[in-house]
N, C-alpha and C positions, 0 to 999 in steps of 0.2 A: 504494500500500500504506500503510495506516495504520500509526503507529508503534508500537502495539501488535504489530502483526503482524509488522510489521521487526525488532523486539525476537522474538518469540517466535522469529521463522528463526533469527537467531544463538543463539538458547539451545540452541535443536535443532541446527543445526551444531556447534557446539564442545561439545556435552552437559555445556553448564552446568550443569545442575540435575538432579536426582532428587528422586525423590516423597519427603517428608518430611525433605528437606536441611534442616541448622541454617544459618543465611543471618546473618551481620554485615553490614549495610551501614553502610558506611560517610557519613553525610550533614555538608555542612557547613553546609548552610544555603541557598547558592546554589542556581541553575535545577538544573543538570545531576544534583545529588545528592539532591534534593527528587522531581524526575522519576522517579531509578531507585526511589525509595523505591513511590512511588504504582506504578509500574507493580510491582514485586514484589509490594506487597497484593495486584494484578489475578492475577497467579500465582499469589497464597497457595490460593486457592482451590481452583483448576486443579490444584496439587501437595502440597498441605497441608504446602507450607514453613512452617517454622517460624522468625520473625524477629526479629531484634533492631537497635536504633538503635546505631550506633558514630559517639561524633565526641570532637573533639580540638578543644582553647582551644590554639592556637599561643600567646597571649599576647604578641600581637605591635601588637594595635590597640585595647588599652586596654578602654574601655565597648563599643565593636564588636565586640569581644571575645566578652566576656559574656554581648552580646544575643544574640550569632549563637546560641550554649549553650543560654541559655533557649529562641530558637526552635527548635529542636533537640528538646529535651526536650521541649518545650507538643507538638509534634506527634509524639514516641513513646508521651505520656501520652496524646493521645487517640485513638492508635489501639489503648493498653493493652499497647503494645510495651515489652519489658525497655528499660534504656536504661544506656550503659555512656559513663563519659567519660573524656579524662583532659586536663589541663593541663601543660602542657611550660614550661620555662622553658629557653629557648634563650638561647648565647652570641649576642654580633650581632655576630661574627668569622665569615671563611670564607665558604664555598656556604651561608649560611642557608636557602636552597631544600632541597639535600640533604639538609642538616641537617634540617630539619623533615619531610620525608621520609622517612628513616631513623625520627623517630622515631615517625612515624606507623606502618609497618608493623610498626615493633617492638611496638608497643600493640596492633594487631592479633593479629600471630604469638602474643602472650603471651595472648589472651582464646583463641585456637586449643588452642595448649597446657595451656590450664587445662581444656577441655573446654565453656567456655560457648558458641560455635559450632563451626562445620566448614568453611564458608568465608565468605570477605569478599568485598561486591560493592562495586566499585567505580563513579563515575560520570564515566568517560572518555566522549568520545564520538568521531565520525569528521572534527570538527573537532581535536578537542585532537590526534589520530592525525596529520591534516595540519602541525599546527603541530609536534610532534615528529618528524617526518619530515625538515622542511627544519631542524629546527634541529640535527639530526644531521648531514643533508649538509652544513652551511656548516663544521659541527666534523672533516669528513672522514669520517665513520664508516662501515665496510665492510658490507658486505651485512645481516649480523646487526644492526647500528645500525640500518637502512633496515626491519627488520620492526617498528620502531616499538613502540606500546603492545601488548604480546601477548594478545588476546580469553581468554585463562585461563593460570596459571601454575603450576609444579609445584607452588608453594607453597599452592595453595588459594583463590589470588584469582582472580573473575572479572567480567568488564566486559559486561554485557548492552547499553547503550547502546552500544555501541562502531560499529555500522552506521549509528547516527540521527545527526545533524549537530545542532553546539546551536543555528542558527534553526529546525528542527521539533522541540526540546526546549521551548522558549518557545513556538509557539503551541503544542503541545498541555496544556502547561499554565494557557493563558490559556481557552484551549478550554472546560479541567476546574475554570475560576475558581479556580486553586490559587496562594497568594502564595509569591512566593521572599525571600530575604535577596543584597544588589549589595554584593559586598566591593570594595572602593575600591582598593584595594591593585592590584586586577587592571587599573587603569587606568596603572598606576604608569610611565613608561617606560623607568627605569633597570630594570629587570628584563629579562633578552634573550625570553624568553617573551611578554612583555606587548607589546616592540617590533617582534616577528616577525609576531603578531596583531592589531596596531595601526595598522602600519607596512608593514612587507616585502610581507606578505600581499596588504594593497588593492592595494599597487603592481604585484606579479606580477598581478592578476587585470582590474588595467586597461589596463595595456600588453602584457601576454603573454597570457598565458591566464585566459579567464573562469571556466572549470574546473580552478583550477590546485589547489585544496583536493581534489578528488575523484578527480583525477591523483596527489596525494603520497599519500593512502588504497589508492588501486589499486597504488602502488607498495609500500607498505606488506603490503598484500595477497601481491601476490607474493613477495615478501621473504621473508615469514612462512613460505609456503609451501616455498619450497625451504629453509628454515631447518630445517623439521622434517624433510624428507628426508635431508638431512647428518646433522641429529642421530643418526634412525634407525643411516645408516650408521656412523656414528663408535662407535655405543653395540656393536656388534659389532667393527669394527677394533680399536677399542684395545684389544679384549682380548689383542689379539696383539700389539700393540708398545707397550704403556703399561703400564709396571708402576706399581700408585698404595701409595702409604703416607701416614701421618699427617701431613698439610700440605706432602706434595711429591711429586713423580713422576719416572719415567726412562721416554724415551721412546728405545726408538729409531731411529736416523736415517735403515735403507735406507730404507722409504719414501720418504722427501723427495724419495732422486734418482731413484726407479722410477717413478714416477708425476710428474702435470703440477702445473706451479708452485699452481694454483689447489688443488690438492689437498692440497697442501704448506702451504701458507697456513691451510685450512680447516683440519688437524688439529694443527698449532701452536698458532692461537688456542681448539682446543677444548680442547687440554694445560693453558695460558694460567688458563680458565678455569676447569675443574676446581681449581686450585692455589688460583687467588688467589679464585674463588668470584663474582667477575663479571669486567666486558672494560673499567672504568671507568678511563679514563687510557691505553686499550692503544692506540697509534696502529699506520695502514701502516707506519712507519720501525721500529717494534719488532717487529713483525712478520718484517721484511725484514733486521733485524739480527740475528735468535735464525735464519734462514734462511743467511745468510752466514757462520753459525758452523757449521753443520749439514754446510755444503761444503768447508769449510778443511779442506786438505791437512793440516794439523801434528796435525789428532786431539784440540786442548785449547784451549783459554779461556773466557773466561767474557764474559757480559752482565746489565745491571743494569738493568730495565726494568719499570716501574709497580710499584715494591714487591715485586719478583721479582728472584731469581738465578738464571742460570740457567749452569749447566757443562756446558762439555762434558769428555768422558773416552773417545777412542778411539771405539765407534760407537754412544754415550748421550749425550742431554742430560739433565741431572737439573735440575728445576724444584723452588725454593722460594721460602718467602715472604723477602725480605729480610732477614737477622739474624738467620733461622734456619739454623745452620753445623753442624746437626748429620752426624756421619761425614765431617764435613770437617775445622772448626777445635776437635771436643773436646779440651779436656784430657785430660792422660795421666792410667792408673790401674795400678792391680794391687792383689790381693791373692794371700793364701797359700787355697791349697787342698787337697785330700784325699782318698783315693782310699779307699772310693767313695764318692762325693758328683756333686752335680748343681750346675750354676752358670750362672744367666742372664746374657746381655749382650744384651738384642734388640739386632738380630732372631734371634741363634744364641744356643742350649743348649749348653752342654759338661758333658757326663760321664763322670764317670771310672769305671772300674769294671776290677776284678781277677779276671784268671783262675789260678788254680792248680794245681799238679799234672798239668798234660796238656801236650800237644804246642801250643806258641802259635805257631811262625815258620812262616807260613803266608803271607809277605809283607805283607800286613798292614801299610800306610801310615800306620795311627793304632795301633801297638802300641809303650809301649817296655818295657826290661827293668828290673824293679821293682829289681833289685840293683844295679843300675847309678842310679837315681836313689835315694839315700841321702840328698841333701842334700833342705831342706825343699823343695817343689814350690811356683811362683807363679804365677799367671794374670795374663798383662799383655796392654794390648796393643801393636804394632808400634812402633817410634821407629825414625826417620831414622837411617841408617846402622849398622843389625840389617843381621850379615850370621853366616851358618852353614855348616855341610858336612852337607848333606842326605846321606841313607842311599841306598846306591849311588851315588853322587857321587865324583868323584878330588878334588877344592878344594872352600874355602869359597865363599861367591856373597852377596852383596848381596839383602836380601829384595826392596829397589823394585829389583831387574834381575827379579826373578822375580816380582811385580805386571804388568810389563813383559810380558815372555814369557807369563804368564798373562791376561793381560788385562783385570786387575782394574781397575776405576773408582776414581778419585781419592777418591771420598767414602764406599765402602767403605775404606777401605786403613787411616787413623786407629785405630780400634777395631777393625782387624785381631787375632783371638787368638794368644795366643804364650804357652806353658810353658814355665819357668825353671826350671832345678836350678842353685843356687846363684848365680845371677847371671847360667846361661850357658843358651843357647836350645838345649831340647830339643825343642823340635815346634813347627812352625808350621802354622796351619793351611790345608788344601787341599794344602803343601806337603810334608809329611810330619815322621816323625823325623829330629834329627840323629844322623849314623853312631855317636857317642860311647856312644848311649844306647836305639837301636833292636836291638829282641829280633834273637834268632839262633838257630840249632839248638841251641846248648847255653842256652836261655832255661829256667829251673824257673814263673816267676812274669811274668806279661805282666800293662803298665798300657795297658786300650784306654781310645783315647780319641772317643765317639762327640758326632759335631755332630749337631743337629736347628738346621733355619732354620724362622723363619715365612715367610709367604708375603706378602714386604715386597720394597721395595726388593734 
């Protein structure tokens, strides 16, 4: 099969393309991004894509630099291609790899957002697939690692070379007498990519396997495959045991023990995910530690894992980004308020609102007696060692003994709401009025007090 035609199978298998798609490709100069350029022209036709050059000056190798730019540009000028670029000026601290990664799809994502394409092609192929295959396994990485470079992503990117290997990248370009640009850098062998491809690679393919490049692709292959099976399943489970809010989630935990450990794993790291927005740093060990918490008898502690916290509270884990303590470690508040009046605290509403002149003692958990609260009214929330005598109650009781009994989670309980008359707790909420101040048969004037939640944490 010619590589045209290998290219067109996977654009039809993963339906990369539609007829008159906006296309960024992405070129740097080299074989591999030179190739996908020329064969999308061959498509243009076929689908009356519509194309544009995208590249990036890392600014990392001086006058190589430059030229790669210039030949960049000479060949979107001649083929009367738009041509977008941009220059980075990277720290040389750190993963300067990811670094300059990051900033490349940011450059991308941001021409998406502006409307000047609709997707970005990339110019991976089924070698660079192999070399990020084993370089995942030597990093340990769990089955989702092993699906390698993904042939399209939610985000809009898609890798049409992805089935060509880059030696039939190089002849068919030699083929089509097409010149490329040789970044030196990729010779380099402090780079673990360079030494995997340099090195490791020849070595597996002379002493073990001559096919070991089209063995970690097939691996990769399957990976992929049941990656997007799980997905499927997960994108329905978690609507039943994942409740998601703004940068965190509460999962919770029967699951874990009703089903098999591999299933347990599977919907952790998809929680995992979700949260922190990729799996970058997530090892087996963190994994098998937010699992060990999920099992403990005692119902609480916590874990602090890739920029994650994660608590447990009775049969929730609640997943955040690190140093985000919201409904855990906020500051106390209050103010005064008025009835009738409305008062946000997300995720709950509190309003108050007066009935008059009729019959109010109806039981009635959120009603108290307006004559009986005289003193100004306050909206707080909960502090350690709040205790009251709920209405029908013989004693007062401690609120966290009735979080307890209740089974409220730890990271709810902070900005738990609480109504003051003069100092002293007249209603908490879920919990009811205190006796002091809750309606009764002889009530003229009742203060209800109505919660509305969103649909949060």
């Amino acid at each position: 099969m010619s590589l045209l035609d290998t290219v067109r199978q996977t654009v039809a298998r993963y339906g990369m393309l539609q007829p008159g798609d906006s296309v960024g490709v992405a070129v740097s100069g080299g074989a591999d991004s030179v190739c996908l350029l020329r064969v999308l022209l061959e498509f243009r036709r076929e689908l009356g894509l519509r194309l544009s050059v995208l590249h990036v000056d890392h600014n990392l190798r001086g006058a190589d630099s430059q030229q790669d730019a210039r030949f960049v540009h000479n060949i979107a000028q001649g083929f009367g291609l738009p041509f977008h670029i941009r220059t980075l000026e990277l720290k040389r601290t750190g993963n300067l790899e990811q670094a300059a990664r990051n900033a490349r799809y940011g450059f991308f994502q941001e021409l998406v957002r502006q409307g000047a394409i609709k997707k970005i092609a990339t110019g991976h192929t089924r070698s660079d697939q192999a070399e990020t295959v084993l370089y995942r396994l030597l990093r340990g990485a769990a089955s989702a690692g092993l699906a390698g470079i993904r042939p399209t992503t939610d985000t809009g990117v898609l890798r049409p070379l992805i089935e060509v290997t880059r030696p039939q990248v190089e002849v068919w370009l030699k083929e089509q007498a097409v010149t490329w640009r040789q970044d030196a850098t990729n010779a380099e062998l402090c780079l673990d990519r360079n030494r995997i491809r340099h090195r490791l690679l020849p070595l597996l393919e002379s002493d073990w396997n001559p096919g070991i490049q089209e063995t970690l692709a097939q691996l990769a292959d399957w990976a992929h495959e049941e990656e997007r099976y799980w997905q499927s399943e997960f994108g329905q489970l978690s609507k039943n045991w994942v409740r998601s809010a703004k940068g965190s989630a509460v999962l919770d935990i029967s699951p874990l023990s009703q089903h098999p450990v591999a299933f347990a794993r599977r919907l952790i790291r998809e929680v995992v995910r979700q949260v922190k927005g990729d799996l970058l740093g997530v090892t087996f060990a963190h994994i098998e530690a937010i699992r060990e918490l999920a099992a403990s008898a005692r119902g609480d502690g916590r874990r602090q894992i890739a920029g994650l916290e994660v608590v447990r509270s009775f049969n929730w884990l609640r997943f955040a980004k690190s140093g985000d303590s919201a409904g855990v470690l906020n500051r106390d508040w209050q103010f005064s308020v008025n009835a009738p009046g409305s008062y946000a605290i997300p995720p709950t509403t509190i309003e108050l609102e007066l009935i008059r002149n009729q019959d109010v003692y109806n039981g009635d958990l959120n009603a108290l007696d307006v004559e009986r609260v005289f003193d100004p009214l306050a909206l707080r929330n909960w502090r350690a060692g709040d205790r009251y005598r709920r209405h029908g109650h013989a004693g007062a009781e401690k609120v966290k003994r009735l979080f307890q009994e209740g089974r409220v989670p730890i990271w709810e309980r902070h900005n738990w709401p609480v109504i003051t008359v003069g100092g002293r707790i007249a209603w908490v909420s879920r919990f009811g009025p205190a006796a002091e101040f809750a309606v009764n048969t002889f009530s003229r004037t009742a203060l209800i007090i109505h919660e509305t939640h969103e649909n949060s944490e």
